[in-house]
C-alpha positions in Angstrom: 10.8 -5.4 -0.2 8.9 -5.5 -3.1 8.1 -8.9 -2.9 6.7 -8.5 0.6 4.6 -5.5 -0.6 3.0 -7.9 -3.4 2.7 -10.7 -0.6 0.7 -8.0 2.2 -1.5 -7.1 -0.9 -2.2 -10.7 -1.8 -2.6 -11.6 2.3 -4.8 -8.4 3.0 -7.8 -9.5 0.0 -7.8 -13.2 1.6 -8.4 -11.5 5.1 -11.7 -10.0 4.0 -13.4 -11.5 7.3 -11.2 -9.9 9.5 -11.2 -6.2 8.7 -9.3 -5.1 11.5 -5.9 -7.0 10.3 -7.0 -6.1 6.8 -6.9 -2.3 7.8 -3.5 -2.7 9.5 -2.2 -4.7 6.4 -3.2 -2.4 4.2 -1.5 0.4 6.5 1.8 -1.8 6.7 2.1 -1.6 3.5 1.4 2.0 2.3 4.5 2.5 5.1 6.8 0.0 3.0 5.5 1.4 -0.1 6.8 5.0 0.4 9.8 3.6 2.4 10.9 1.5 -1.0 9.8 4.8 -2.9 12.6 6.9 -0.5 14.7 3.7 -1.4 14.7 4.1 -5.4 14.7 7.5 -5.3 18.0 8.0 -3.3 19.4 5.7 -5.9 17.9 7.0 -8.8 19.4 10.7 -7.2 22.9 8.6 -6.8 23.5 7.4 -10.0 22.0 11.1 -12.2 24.8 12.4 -9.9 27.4 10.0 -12.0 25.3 10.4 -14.8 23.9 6.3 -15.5 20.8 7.4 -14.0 17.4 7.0 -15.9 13.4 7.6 -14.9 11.2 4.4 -15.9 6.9 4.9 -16.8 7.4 1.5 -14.8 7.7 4.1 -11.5 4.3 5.1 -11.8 3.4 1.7 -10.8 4.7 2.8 -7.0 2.4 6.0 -7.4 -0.3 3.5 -8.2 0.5 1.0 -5.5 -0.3 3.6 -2.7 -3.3 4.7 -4.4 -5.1 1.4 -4.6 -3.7 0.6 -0.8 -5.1 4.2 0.3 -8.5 3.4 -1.3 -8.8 0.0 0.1 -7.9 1.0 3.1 -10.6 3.4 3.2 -13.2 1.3 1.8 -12.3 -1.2 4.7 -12.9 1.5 7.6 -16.4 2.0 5.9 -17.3 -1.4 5.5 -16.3 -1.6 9.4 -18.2 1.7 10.6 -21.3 -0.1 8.6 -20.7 -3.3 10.6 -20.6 -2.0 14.0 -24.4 0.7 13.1 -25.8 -2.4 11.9 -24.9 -4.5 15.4 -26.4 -1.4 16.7 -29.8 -1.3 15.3 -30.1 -4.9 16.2 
């Protein structure tokens, strides 16, 4: 899943003509991103309960990863919203 996460992001800056897709991309993968979130921290939870278990700085990188989807995501709607006033005012 991670792998697919790093391939969306990769997919959604080449797409930078088509905004629409790019917006949904970016959606697509905030949704996997928490998903795989829920994912490590029911193992994480698992294995404290047996006592292997260990938090990582590394796990801020997830934090990080729906940040930067959330901003571009947003930065994508505006760049569309500016698109459609300027086809307006022509």
């Amino acid at each position: 899943m991670t792998v697919a996460i790093g391939l969306i992001a990769v997919i959604t800056i080449g797409l930078y003509k088509n905004r629409v897709v790019q917006l949904r991309l970016c959606v697509l993968g905030i949704i996997l991103e928490a998903l795989l979130i829920f994912l490590y921290y029911q193992t994480i939870t698992s294995k404290f309960v047996a006592g292997q278990g260990a938090y990582s700085l590394t796990s801020l990188l997830h934090a990080g990863i729906i940040l930067f989807f959330v901003l571009a995501a947003r930065n994508i709607n505006k760049d569309e919203k500016l698109i459609k006033e300027s086809d307006r005012l022509r």
